[in-house]
Each structure stands twice: as C-alpha cells, then as structure tokens.
C-alpha positions as CSV (number, residue, x, y, z in Angstrom):
1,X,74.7,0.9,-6.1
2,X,73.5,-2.5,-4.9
3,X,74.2,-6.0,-6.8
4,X,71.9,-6.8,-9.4
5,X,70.3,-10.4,-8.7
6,X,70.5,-13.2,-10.9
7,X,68.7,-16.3,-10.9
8,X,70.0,-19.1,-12.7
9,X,67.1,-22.2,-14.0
10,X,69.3,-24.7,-14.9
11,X,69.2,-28.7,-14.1
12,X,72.6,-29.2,-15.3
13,X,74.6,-28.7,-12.1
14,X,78.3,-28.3,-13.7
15,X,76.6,-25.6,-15.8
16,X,74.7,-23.7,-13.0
17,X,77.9,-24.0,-11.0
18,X,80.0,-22.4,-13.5
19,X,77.2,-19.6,-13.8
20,X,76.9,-18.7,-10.3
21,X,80.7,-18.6,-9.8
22,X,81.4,-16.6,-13.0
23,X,78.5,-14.2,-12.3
24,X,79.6,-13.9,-8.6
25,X,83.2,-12.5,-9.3
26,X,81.4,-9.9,-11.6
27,X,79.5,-8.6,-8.8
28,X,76.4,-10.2,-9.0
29,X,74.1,-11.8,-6.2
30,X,73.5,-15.3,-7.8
31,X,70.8,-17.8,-6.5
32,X,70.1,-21.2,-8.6
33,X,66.7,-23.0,-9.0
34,X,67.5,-26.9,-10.8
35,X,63.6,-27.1,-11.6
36,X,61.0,-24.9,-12.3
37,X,58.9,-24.7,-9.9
38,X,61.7,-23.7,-8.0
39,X,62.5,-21.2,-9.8
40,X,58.4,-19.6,-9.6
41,X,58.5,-20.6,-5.6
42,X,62.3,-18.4,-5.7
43,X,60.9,-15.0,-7.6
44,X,57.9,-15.2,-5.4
45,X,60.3,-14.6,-2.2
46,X,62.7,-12.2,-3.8
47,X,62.9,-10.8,-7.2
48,X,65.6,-11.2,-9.2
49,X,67.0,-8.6,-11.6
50,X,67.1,-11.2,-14.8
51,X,66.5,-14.6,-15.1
52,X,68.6,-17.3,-17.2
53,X,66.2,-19.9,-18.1
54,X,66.9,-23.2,-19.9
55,X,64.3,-24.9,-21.8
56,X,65.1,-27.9,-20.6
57,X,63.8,-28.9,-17.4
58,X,63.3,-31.9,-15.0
59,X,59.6,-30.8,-14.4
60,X,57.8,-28.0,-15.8
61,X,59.6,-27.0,-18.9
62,X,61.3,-23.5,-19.6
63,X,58.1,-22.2,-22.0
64,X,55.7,-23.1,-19.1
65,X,58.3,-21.1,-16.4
66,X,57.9,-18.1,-18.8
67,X,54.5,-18.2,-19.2
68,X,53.9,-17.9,-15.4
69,X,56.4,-15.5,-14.9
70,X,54.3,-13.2,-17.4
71,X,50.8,-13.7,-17.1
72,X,51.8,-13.1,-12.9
73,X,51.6,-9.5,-12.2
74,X,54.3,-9.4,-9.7
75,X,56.8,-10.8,-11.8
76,X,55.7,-9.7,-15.3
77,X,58.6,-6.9,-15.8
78,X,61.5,-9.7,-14.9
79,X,63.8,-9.5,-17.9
80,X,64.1,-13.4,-19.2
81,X,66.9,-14.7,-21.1
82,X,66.4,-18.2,-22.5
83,X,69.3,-21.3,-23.0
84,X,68.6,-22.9,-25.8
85,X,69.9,-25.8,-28.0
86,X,72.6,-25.2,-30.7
87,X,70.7,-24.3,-33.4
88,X,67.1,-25.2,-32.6
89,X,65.5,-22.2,-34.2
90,X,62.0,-23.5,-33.1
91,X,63.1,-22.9,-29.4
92,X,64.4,-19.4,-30.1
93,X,61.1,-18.5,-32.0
94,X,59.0,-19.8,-28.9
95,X,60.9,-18.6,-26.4
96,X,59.8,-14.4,-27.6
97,X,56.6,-15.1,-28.7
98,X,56.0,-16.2,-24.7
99,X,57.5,-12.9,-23.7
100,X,61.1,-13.8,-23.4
101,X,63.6,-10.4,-23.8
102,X,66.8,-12.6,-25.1
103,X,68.2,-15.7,-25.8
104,X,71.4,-17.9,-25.9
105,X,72.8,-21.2,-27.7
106,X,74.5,-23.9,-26.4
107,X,77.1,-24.0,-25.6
108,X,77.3,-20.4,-25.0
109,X,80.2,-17.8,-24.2
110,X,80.8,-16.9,-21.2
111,X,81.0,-13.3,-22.1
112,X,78.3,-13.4,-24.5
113,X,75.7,-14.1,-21.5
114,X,76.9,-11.5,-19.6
115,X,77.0,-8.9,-22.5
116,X,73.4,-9.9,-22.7
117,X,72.7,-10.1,-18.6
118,X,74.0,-6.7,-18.4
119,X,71.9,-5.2,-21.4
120,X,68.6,-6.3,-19.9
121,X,69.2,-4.9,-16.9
122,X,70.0,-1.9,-18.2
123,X,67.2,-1.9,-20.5
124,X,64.6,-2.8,-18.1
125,X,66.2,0.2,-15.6
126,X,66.1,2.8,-18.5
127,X,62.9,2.1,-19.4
128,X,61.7,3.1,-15.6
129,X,60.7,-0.5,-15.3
130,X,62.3,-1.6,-12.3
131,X,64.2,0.1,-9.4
132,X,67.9,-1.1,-9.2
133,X,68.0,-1.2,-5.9
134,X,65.1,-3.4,-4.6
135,X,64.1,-5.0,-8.2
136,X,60.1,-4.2,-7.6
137,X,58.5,-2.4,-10.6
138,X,58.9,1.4,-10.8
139,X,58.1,3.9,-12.9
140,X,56.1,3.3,-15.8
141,X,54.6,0.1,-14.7
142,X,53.2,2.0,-11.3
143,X,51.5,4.3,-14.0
144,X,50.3,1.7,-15.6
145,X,48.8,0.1,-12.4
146,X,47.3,3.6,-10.8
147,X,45.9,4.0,-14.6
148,X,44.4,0.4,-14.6
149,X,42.7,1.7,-11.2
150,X,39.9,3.8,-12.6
151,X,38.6,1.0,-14.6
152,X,38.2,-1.8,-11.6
153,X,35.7,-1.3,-8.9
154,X,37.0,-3.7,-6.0
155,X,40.6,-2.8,-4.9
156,X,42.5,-1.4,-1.8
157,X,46.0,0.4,-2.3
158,X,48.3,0.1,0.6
159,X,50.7,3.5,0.3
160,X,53.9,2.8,2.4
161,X,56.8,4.7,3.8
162,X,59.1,4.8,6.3
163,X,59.9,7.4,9.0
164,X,63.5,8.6,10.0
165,X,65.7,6.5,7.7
166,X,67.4,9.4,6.6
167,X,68.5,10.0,9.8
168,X,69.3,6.2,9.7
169,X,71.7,6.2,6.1
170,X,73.3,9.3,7.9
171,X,74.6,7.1,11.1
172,X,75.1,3.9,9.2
173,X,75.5,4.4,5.8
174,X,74.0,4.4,2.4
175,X,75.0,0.8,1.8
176,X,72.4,0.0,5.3
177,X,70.0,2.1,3.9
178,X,69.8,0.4,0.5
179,X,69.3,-3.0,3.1
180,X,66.6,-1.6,4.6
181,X,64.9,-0.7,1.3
182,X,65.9,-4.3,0.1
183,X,64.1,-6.1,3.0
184,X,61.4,-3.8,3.1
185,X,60.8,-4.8,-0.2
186,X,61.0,-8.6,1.1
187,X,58.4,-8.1,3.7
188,X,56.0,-6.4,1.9
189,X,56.3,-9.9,-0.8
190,X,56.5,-12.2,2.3
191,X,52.9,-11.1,3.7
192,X,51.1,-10.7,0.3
193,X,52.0,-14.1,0.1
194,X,50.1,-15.0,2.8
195,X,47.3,-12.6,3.3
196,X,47.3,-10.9,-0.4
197,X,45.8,-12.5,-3.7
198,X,47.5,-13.7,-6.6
199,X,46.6,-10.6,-8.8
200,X,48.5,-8.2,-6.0
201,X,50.5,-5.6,-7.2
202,X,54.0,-4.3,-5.4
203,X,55.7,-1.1,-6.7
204,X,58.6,0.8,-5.4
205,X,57.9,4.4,-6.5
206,X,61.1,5.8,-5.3
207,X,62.9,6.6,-1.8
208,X,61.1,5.1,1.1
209,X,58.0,5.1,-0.6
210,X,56.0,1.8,-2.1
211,X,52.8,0.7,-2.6
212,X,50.6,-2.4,-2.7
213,X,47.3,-3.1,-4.8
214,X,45.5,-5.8,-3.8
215,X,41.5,-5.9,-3.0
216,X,39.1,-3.7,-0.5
217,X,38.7,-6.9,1.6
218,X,42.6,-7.7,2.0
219,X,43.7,-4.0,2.5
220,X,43.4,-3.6,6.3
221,X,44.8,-7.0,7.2
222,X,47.5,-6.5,4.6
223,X,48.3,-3.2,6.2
224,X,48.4,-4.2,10.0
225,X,50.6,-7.5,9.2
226,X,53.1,-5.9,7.6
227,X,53.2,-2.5,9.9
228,X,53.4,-4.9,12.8
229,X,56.3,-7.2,10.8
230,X,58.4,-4.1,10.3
231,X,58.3,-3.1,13.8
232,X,59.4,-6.8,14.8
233,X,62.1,-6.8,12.5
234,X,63.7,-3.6,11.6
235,X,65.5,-3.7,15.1
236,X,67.9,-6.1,13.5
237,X,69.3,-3.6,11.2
238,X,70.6,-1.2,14.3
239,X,73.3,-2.0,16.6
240,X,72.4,-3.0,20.0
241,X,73.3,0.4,21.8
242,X,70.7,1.8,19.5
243,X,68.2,-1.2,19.6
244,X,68.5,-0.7,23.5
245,X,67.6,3.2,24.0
246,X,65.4,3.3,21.1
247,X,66.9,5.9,19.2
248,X,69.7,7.1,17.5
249,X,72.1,9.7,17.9
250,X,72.4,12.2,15.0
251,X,74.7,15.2,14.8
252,X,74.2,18.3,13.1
253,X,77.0,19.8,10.9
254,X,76.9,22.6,13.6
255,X,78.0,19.5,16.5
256,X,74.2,19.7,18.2
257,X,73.4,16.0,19.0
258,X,69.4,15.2,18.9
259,X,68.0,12.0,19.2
260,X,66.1,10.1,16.7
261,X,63.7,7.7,17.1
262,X,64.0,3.9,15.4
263,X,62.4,3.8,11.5
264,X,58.9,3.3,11.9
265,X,56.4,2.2,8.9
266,X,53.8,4.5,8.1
267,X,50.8,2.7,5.9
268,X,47.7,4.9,4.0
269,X,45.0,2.7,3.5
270,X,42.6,4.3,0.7
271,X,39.7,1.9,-1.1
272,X,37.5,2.3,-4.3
273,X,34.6,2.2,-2.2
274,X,35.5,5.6,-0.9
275,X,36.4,7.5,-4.1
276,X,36.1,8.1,-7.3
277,X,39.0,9.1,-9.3
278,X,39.3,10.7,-13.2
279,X,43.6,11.2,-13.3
280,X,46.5,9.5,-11.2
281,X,47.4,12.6,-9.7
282,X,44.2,12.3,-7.5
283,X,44.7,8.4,-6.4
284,X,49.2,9.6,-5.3
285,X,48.0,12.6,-3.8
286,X,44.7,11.1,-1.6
287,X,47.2,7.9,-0.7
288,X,50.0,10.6,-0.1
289,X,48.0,12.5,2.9
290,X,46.2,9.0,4.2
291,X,50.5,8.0,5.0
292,X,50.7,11.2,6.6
293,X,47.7,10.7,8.8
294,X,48.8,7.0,9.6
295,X,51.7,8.4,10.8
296,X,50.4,11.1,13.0
C-alpha cells in the first residue's frame, strides 16, 4: 500500500512544522503550502490524499482555497478538513457549506486530526472516489465523467495504458510498480497543464489504465506529449543494465528466461465528432480497442 499524501495550508510555521513531523512518523507523505495559492499551484502538480486547511491565510483566505479546489474539476473529490478558531461557529458553518468534508478547533489534538485525516481518506476510498495509490479520481466519479459525455458535443478522451509492467512489478517489485503508477499519474497532470484546459478531466480507472477528457482540439497534442514524455522518462525507473539492452529479463516459474521489452505507453484517441454514444459501456469499450490499436 503506498503513503497517503497530506498537504498541510498553514501560515503558522511552528504549527505546520509540528504537523508535518507528527504526520511523517505515522506514515504519511507530508508537503506544506504557507499561502494559498501555494497550496492551488501544489494540488495542481500532485494530488494530495486530504488537505488541512486553515482559514487564516496571508493571501487568499481558507474559504476562497476551498472554493477553487471544488468548482476545479481535477481536484473536486480532495477530502478538505478545515482549522478553525476556538469556537468560531460562523467559520465551521462556512467552511461545509463551501464543500469542506470536516473540521477542527484551535488548538486542536494531535490525535483528534489524525482520527479525522484517517477517516476521510477512508471515506473518500470507500466510496470509489479516489484510487489509494495514485490519488486521481476513480470509480464513481469516472462514471460520472463518461455519463456527463453524452450530453457535451466538443470533447476528446485520451484512454491510456501501459505495456509490460507486469513483467516490470515481477523483476522489481510491487512497491516500483506502485512508482510507476504514481508518476504516471504526475505526467499525465504535468502536460495537461500545459497543453490541456482548465475543465480537463484525469481518472485512474484501475491497473495501468487511465484516462483524460479534455476537448477534440487538445486530444492529439495531448496524446503525443505525453506518449513522447513517458518514453523520455520511464528509463529512470530501470536499472542501467536494463536501461542499456532495452529489456528485461523475466523468468518463468518453469526457469525459461524471455526477454521483455521496456514499459511503453499505449494512448486511444476517440472524439465526439466520430460517435455517437447512448450508454458508457460503448464510450470504455470503443476507447478500450482504439489503445489496442495505438499499441499495435
């Protein structure tokens, strides 16, 4: 299982300390934003599992954060827990009604917050919300997105997987092949960024596979950046006997050796110019056989 991300808002740098130190000794991957546009710059570059967000900010406040994160599609599912003033049942009122899953008073125990960290995480996985490895929406809210599909005219969905990392976890591990999921996940947020629009949609539906909706006019470039990206930079993730040779060198369980090719990124490209769709099944299995063809 890989660590759950945190990031910490907080301006208050004794108190963000303590937090990442605590929450680092529990397991947790802990990154710390002290204003709040940091903290919208930091979710764009890598999700985060939860966010603890004070009100009380040196720029934007906490309210304004939460509104971002939930009117932007891409970050939307993020559970939220607010830090709020002893008592100031105003803060603790506006803090849901913007979309906020939880809150906590200061000053706060130490135990309490992580109850609560470790019950929206597990509410947000249960509920098929988010994968646990990567962080990207899953489950439902890919429904949800293929559904909203049939009622929009201009879009493009980028269907992506990735060739021989089986073969990959077998030689190096489970815990390398969660990294490769993990920075998969990175790149494909990386060059939507740059090329995608601000409406874009990234999903991990499970395994190797993940998708992108963005619109007709950005699918192709979106597709060939980030197939060209991958084949850069996945390298890095072998040892250099491997990177060298280009392959790996798997073993069956009856001691035949054959030799498998580096992970390779396989993109279907399909747009709503070319179909029309009634049901979901149709748009997962028309994106299914356009990544088979890419990777033919």
């Amino acid at each position: 299982m890989s660590k759950a991300r945190i990031l910490v808002v907080e301006d208050d740098k004794d108190i963000s300390d303590m937090l990442k130190i605590y929450f680092v000794q529990q397991g947790y991957e802990v990154t710390v934003a002290a204003r709040g546009t940091e903290a919208l710059d930091q979710t764009r570059k890598q999700l985060p599992s939860v966010i603890v967000l004070d009100i009380m900010l040196p720029d934007i406040d906490g309210y304004e954060v939460c509104t971002k994160l939930r009117t932007t599609l891409r970050t939307s599912h993020v559970p939220i827990i607010f830090l709020t003033q002893k008592d100031e049942r105003s803060d603790r009122i506006a803090g849901l009604e913007l979309g906020a899953d939880d809150y906590i008073t200061k000053p706060f125990d130490i135990e309490e917050l992580r109850l609560r960290v470790q019950g929206a995480i597990r509410r947000a996985e249960r509920e098929s919300l988010t994968n646990p490895t990567t962080g990207l929406p899953s489950g439902k809210m890919i429904e949800e997105q293929l559904r909203s599909l049939m009622r929009r005219k201009d879009w493009g969905l980028l269907y992506v997987g990735l060739t021989n990392i089986e073969a990959f976890t077998d030689v190096y591990g489970f815990v390398a092949g969660d990294e490769v999921l993990r920075f998969t996940a990175l790149l494909l947020g990386e060059v939507d960024d740059k090329l995608g629009g601000p409406d874009d949609f990234i999903g991990h539906v499970g395994g190797d596979d993940f998708l992108v909706i963005t619109t007709q006019d950005k699918a192709a470039a979106l597709a060939e950046a980030t197939a060209r990206r991958f084949a850069e930079e996945i390298v890095s993730h072998y040892a250099f006997k491997d990177r060298e040779r280009g392959y790996i060198v798997v073993k069956s369980a009856d001691g035949v050796e054959r030799q498998i090719p580096l992970m390779k990124m396989c993109i279907g490209v399909i747009l709503s110019a070319d179909h029309e769709f009634t049901d979901i099944r149709e748009i997962t299995e028309v994106s299914a056989e356009a990544r088979r063809q890419a990777c033919v």
